[in-house]
C-alpha positions as CSV (number, residue, x, y, z in Angstrom):
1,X,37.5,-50.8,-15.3
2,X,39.4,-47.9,-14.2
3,X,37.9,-45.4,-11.1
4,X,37.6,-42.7,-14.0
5,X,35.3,-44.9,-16.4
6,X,33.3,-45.7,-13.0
7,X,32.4,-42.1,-12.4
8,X,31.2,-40.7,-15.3
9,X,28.0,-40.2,-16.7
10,X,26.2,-43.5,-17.7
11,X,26.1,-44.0,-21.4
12,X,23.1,-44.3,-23.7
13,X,22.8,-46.6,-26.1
14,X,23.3,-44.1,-28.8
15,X,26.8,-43.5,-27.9
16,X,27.4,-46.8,-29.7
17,X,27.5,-44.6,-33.0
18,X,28.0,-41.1,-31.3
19,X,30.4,-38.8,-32.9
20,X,34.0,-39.0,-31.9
21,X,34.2,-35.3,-32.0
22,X,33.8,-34.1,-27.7
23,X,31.1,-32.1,-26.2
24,X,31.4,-28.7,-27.6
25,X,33.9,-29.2,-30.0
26,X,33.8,-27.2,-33.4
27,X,32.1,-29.9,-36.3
28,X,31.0,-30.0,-40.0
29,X,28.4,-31.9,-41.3
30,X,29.2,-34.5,-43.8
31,X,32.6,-33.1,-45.4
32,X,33.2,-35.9,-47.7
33,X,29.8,-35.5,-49.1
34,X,29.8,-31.9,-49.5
35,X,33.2,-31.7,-51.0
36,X,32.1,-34.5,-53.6
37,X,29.8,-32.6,-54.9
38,X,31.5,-29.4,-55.5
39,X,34.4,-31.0,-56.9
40,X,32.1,-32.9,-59.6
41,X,30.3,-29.6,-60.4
42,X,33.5,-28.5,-62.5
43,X,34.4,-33.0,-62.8
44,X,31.9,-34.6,-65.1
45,X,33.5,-37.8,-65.6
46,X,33.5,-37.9,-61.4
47,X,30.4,-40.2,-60.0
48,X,29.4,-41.9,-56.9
49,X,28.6,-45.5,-56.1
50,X,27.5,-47.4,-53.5
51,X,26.3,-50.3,-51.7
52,X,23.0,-49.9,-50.0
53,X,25.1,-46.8,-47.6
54,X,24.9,-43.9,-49.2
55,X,22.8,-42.3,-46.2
56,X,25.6,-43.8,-44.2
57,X,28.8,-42.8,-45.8
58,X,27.7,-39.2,-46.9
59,X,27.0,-39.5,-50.2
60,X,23.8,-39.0,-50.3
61,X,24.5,-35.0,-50.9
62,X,26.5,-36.1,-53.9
63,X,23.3,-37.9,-54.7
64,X,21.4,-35.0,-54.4
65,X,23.4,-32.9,-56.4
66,X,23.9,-35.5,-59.1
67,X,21.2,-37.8,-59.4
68,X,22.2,-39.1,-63.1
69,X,25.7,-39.7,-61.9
70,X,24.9,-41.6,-58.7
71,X,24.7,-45.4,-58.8
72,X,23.1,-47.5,-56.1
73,X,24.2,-51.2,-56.3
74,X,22.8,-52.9,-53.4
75,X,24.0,-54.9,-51.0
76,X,26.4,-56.1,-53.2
77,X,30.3,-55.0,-52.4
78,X,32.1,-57.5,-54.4
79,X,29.7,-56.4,-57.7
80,X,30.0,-52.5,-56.5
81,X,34.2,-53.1,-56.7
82,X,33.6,-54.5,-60.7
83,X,31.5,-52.5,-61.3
84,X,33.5,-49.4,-60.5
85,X,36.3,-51.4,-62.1
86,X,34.4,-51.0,-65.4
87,X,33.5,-47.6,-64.7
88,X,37.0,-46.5,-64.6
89,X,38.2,-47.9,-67.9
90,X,35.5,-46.2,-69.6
91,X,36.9,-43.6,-68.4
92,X,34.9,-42.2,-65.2
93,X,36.5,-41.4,-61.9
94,X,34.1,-43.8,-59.6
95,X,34.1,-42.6,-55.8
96,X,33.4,-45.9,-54.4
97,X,31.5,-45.6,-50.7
98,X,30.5,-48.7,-48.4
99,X,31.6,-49.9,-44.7
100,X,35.4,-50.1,-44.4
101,X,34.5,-53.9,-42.6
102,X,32.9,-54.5,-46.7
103,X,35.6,-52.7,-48.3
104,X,38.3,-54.9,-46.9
105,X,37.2,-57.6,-46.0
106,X,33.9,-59.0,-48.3
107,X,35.1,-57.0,-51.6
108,X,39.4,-57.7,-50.9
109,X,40.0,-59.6,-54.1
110,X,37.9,-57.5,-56.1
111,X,40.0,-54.7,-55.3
112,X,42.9,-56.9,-55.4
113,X,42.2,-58.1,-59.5
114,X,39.9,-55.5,-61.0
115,X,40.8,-52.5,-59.9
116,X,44.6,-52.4,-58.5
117,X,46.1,-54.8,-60.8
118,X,45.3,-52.8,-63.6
119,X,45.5,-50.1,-61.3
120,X,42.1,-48.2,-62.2
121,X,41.3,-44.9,-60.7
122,X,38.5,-45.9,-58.4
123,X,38.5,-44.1,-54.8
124,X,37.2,-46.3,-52.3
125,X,35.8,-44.1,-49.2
126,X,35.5,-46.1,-46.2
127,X,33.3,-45.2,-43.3
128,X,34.0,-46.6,-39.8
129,X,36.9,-47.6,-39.5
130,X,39.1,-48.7,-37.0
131,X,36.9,-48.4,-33.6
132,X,34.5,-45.7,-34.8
133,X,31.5,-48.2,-34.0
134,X,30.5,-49.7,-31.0
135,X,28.8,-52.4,-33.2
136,X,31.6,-55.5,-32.8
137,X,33.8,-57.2,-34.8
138,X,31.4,-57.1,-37.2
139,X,31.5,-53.8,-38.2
140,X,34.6,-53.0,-36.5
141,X,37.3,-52.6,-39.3
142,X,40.4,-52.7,-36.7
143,X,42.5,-54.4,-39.4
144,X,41.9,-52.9,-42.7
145,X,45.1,-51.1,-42.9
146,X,47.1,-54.1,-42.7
147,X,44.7,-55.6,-45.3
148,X,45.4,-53.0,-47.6
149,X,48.7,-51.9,-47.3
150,X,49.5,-55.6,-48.9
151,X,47.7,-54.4,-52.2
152,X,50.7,-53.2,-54.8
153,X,50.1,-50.1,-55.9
154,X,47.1,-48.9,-53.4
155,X,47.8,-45.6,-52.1
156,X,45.6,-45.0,-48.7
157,X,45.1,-41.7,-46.7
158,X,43.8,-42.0,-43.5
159,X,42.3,-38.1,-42.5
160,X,42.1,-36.4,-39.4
161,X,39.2,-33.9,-39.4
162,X,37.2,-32.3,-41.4
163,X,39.2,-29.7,-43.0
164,X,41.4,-32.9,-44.1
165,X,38.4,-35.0,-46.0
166,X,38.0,-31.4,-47.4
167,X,41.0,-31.1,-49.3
168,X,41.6,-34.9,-49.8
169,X,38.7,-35.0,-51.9
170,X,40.5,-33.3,-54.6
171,X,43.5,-34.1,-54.3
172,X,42.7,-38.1,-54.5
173,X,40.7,-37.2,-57.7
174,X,43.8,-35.6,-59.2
175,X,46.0,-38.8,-57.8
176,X,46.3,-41.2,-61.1
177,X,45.7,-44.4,-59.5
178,X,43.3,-46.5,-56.8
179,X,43.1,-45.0,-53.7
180,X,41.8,-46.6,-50.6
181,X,40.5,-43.4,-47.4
182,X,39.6,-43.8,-44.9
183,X,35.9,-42.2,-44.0
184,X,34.8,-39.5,-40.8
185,X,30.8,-39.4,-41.2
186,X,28.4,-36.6,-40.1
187,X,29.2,-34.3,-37.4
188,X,33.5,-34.4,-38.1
189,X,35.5,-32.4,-35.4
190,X,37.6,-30.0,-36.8
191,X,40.6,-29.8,-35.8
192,X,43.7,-28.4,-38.3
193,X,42.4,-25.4,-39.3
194,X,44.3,-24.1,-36.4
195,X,47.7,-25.1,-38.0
196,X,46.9,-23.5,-41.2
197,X,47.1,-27.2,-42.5
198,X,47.1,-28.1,-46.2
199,X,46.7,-31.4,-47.0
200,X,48.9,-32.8,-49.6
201,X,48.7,-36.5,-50.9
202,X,52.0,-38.8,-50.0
203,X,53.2,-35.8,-47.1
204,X,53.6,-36.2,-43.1
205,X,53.1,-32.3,-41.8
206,X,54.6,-31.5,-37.9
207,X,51.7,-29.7,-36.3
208,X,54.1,-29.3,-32.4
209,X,57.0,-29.3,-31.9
210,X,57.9,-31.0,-28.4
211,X,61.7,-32.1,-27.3
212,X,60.6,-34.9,-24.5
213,X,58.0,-36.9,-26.8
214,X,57.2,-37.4,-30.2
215,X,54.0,-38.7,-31.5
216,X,53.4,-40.2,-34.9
217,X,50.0,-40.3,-35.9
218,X,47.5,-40.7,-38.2
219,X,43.7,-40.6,-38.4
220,X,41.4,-39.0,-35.6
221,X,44.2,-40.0,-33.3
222,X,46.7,-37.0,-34.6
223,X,43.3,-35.4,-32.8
224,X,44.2,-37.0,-29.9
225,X,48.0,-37.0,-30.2
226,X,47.1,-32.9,-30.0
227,X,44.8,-33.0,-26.8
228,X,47.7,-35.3,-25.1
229,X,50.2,-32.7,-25.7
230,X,48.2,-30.0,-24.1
231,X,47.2,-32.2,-21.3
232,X,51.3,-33.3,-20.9
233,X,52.5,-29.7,-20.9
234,X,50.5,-29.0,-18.0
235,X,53.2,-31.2,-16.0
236,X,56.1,-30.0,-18.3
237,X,56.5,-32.7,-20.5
238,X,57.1,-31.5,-24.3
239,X,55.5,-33.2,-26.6
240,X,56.1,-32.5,-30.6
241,X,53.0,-34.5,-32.9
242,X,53.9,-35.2,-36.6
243,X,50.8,-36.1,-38.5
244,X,50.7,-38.7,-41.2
245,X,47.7,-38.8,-43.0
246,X,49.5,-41.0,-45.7
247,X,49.6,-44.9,-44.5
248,X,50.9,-45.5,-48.1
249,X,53.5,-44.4,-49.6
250,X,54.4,-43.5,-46.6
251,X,56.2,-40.2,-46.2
252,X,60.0,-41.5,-45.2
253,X,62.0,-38.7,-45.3
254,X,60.2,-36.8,-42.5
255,X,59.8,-39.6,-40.2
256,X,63.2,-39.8,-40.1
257,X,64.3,-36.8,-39.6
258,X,61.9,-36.1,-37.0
259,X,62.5,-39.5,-35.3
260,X,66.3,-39.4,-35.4
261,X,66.1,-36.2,-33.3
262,X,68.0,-37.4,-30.0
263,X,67.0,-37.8,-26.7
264,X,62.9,-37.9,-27.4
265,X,60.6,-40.8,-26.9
266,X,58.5,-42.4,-30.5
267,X,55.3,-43.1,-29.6
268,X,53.1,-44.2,-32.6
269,X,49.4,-43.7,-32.4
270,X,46.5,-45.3,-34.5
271,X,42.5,-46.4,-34.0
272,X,43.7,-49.6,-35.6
273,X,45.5,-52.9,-34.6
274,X,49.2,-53.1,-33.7
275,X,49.4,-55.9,-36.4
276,X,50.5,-54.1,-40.4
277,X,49.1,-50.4,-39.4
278,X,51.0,-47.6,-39.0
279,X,53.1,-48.5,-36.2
280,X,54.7,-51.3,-37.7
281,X,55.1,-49.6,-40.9
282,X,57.2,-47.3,-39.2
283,X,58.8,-49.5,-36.7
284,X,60.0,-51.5,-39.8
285,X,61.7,-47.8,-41.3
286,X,63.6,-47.3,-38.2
287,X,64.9,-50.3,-38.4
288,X,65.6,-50.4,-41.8
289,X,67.1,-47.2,-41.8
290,X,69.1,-47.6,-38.7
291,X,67.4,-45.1,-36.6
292,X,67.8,-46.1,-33.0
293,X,65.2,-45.0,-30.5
294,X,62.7,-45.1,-27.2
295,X,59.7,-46.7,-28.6
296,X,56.2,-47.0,-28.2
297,X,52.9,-47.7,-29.9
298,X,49.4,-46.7,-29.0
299,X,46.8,-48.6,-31.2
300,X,43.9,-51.5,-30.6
301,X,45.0,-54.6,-29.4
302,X,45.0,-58.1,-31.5
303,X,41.6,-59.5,-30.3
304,X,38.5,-59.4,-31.5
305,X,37.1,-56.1,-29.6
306,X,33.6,-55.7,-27.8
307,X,30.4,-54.3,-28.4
308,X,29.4,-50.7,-26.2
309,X,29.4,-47.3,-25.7
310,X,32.7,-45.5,-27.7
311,X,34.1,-43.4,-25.1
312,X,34.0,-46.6,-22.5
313,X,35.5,-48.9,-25.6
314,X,38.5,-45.9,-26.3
315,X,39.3,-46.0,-22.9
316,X,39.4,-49.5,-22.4
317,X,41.7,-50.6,-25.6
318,X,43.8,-47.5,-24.7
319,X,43.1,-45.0,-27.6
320,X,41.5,-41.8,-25.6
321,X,43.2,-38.9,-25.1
322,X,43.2,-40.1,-21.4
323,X,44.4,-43.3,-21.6
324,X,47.3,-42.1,-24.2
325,X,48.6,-39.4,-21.3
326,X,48.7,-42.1,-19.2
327,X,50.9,-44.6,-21.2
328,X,53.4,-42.0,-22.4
329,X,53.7,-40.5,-18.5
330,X,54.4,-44.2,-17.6
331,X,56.9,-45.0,-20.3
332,X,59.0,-41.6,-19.5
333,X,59.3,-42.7,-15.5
């Protein structure tokens, strides 16, 4: 454990499902949720389903707002999956919401027959994923990018903030297909409302621009990507962040324009495994694509990760703000 893990305040139990958002930083309460429900005020055909979670996912304000189109399956993921399946081809728009560890890994080849192979338009809104819980492998879903990046036809949007879930929420509504996002729960730090950010479905947006390092990210770690470039300006290292909140398709042009700029180091960075995330999907562009260049990756390791306290488990599988300064500082000596 390193001397600045040692030193700081000892961690409650609680922090196993804190919020990832720091002390002090600007939140909203339950985007998804809220969103949801505006959007289906003017959307009948929209409704919400779940599996025992909708207290846990968010969607119990779309509940609220729309108690004759809410459906509450149980704890039953792989009959929640059909049954948005049948949903869709009687024509709803089913916003499917469970644990992204249920999603992926109990209800795969649910998703896999009924909804993408006829490619249904059922959103499935994931909560925790990656390391968002301190709750073990168990609820951990470290790998369910790489589980569903394999599923033809899936698109999947993995949001930063809470202006992002915001404007996803529409625009995977108008998205004619099964889409797979990624889920920030209650108090969501907001973030890119200072970039004048608009989301748009399929498109990587540059938030800095930086001629030392570039950082590719996606999820709550563009969050971080952003609080490592502040913190690596300070010693007068430029650091540019391009934010993809589209794992698939994935937004190839501007990768590689930003990443054939010469002379900068690629540093990928994900709250998921380095096996079939982000990284490797665009390691595997590069390459294809002939882009030679310094290359890094800051995501979770390959192992099944531990039980504890959040900040202590970001820090220790390298995907705080602190311990990303510290690998890109190395990498540049």
């Amino acid at each position: 454990m390193s001397q600045t893990t040692q030193t700081k305040t000892r961690l409650k139990t609680s922090a196993m499902i804190a919020s990832i958002a720091d002390e002090g930083q600007a939140t909203v309460s339950a985007p998804f949720g809220h969103a949801l429900a505006k959007l289906a005020e003017q959307r009948p055909e929209i409704v919400g389903m779940t599996a025992d979670l909708s207290k846990y996912t968010d969607l119990h304000i779309f509940a609220q707002a729309h108690p004759q189109r809410f459906f509450q399956m149980g704890m039953a993921e792989q009959l929640l999956m059909g049954a948005a399946g049948g949903m869709a081809k009687e024509g709803f728009t089913p916003f499917v919401t469970t644990y992204a560890v249920f999603a992926t890994r109990r209800a795969y080849d649910f998703i896999h027959q009924v909804i993408a192979e006829e490619h249904l338009n059922v959103k499935i809104c994931a909560a925790l994923p990656g390391l968002t819980t301190g709750y073990g492998p168990s609820h951990q879903a470290t790998e369910d990018l790489a589980i569903m990046r394999g599923v033809p036809g899936l698109t999947i949007v993995d949001p930063c903030d809470a202006l992002e879930i915001e404007q996803a929420v529409p625009a995977i509504a108008d998205h004619n297909g099964p889409v797979y996002m990624r889920l920030l729960r209650g108090k969501v730090p907001l973030v890119l409302d200072k970039y004048d950010y608009k989301f748009e479905l399929g498109k990587a947006k540059l938030l800095e621009e930086g001629n030392d390092v570039l950082i590719i990210a996606s999820g709550l770690m563009t969050m971080r990507a952003l609080e490592a470039a502040e913190k690596l300006r300070k010693d007068n290292v430029s650091v540019a962040v391009l934010h993809v909140p589209t794992i698939k398709p994935l937004d190839e042009q501007t990768i590689l324009a930003q990443a054939a700029k010469p002379g900068r180091l690629v540093v990928t960075a994900e709250n998921h495994t380095c096996v079939g995330g982000l990284s490797e999907a665009v390691a595997a562009l590069l390459m294809r694509k002939g882009v030679s260049c310094e290359f890094d990756v800051v995501s979770l390791p390959d192992e099944f990760l531990h039980a504890g306290a959040l900040p202590t488990l970001h820090d220790r599988y390298g995907i705080s703000t602190t311990a990303m300064v510290e690998k890109i500082k190395n990498r540049l000596k």
